[in-house]
ZAMAR-134012 format. One record per residue (C-alpha): residue number from 0; residue in three letters; chain; x, y, z. Coordinates in Angstrom, 1 decimal. Each point is the difference from the previous one (the first is absolute). Layout:
# residues N
+-----+-----+-------+--------+--------+--------+
|   n | res | chain |     px |     py |     pz |
+-----+-----+-------+--------+--------+--------+
| NUM | ALA |     A |      X |      Y |      Z |
...
+-----+-----+-------+--------+--------+--------+
***
This chain:
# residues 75
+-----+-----+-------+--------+--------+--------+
|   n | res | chain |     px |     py |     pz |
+-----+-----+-------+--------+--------+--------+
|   0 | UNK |     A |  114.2 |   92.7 |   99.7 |
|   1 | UNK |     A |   -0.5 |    3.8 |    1.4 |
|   2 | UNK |     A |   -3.8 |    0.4 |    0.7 |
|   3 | UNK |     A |   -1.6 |    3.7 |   -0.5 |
|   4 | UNK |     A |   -3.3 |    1.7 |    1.6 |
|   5 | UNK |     A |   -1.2 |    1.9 |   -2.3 |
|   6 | UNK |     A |   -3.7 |    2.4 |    0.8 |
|   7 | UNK |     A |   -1.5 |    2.0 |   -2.3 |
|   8 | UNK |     A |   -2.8 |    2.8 |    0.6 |
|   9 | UNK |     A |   -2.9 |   -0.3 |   -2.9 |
|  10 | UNK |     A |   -2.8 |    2.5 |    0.1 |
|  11 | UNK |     A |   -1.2 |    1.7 |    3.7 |
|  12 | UNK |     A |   -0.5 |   -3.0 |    2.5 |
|  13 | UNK |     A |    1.6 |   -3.1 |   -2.5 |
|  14 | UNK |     A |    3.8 |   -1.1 |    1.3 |
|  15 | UNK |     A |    1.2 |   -3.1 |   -1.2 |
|  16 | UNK |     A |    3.1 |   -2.3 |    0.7 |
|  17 | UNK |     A |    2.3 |   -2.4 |   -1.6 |
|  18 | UNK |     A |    2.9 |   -2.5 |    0.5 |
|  19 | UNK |     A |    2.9 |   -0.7 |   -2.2 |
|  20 | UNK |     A |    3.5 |   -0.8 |   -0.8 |
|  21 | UNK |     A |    1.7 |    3.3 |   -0.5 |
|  22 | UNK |     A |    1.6 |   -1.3 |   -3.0 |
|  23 | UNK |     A |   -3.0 |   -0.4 |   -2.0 |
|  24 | UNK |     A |   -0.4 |    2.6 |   -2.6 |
|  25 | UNK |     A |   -4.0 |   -0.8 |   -0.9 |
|  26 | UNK |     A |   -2.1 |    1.1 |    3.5 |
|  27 | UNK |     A |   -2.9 |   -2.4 |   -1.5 |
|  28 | UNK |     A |    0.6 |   -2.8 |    1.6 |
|  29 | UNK |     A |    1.0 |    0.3 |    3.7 |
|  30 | UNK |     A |    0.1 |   -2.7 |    2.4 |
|  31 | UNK |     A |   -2.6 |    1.6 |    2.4 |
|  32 | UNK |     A |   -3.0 |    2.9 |   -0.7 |
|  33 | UNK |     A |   -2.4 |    1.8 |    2.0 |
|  34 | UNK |     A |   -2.4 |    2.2 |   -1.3 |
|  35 | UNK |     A |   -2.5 |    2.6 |    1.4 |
|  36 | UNK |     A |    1.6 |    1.3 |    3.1 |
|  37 | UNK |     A |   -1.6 |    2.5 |    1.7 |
|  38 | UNK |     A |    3.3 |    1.4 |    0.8 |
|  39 | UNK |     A |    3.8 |    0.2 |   -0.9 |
|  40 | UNK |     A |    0.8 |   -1.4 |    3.8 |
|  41 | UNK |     A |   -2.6 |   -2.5 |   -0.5 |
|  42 | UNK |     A |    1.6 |   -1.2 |   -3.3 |
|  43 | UNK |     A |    3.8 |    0.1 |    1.5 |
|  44 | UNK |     A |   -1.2 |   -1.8 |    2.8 |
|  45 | UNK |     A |   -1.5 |   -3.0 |   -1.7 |
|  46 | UNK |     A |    2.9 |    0.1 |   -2.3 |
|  47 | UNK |     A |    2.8 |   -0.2 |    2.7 |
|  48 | UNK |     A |   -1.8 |   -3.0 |    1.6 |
|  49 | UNK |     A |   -0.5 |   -1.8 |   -3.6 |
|  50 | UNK |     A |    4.5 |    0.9 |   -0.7 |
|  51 | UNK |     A |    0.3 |   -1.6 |    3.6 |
|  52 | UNK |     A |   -2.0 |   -3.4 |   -0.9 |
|  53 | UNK |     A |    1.7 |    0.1 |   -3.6 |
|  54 | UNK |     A |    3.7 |    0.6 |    1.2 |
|  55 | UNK |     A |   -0.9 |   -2.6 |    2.7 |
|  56 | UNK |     A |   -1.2 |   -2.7 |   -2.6 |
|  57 | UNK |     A |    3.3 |    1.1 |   -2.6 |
|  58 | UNK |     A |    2.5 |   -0.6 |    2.9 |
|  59 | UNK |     A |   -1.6 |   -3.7 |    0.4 |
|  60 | UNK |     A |    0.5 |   -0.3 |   -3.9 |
|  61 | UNK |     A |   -3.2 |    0.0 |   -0.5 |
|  62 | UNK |     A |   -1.3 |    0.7 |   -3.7 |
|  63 | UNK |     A |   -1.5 |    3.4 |   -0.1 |
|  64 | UNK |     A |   -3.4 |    0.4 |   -2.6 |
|  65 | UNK |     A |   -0.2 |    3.1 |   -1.5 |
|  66 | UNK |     A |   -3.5 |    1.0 |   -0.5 |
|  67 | UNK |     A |   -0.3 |   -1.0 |   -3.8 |
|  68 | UNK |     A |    0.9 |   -3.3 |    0.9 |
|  69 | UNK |     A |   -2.6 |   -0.9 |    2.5 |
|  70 | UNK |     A |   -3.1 |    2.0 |   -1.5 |
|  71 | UNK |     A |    1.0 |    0.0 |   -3.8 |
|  72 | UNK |     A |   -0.5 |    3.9 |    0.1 |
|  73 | UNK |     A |    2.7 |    2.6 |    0.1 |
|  74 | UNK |     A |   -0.6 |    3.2 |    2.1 |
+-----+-----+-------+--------+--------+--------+
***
């Protein structure tokens, strides 16, 4: 599985951030969001921890949840 951080800049003060497998040709369902960052930094920067604690849980052979999964609504 190949992870990707992906941050997007939406309007003048709205950043937001995803997680998901680089493979994946729909963006709507990642395995990690955050929404309503103040700033592109700020969104990298909660992103990289969140890849860190998901590559961390994928070595283990952990099941990863995409965001669908565990609140029944794509992003």
């Amino acid at each position: 599985m190949h992870l990707r951080v992906r941050v997007v800049h939406y309007g003048q003060a709205h950043w937001y951030a995803d997680i998901d497998d680089a493979d994946d040709p729909q963006p709507d369902d990642p395995f990690w969001y955050v929404d309503h960052c103040r700033t592109h930094a700020q969104a990298l920067e909660r992103a990289c921890a969140e890849l860190i604690a998901l590559s961390n849980r994928a070595r283990r052979g952990d099941h990863l949840h995409r965001v669908l999964e565990i609140t029944g609504v794509a992003v």
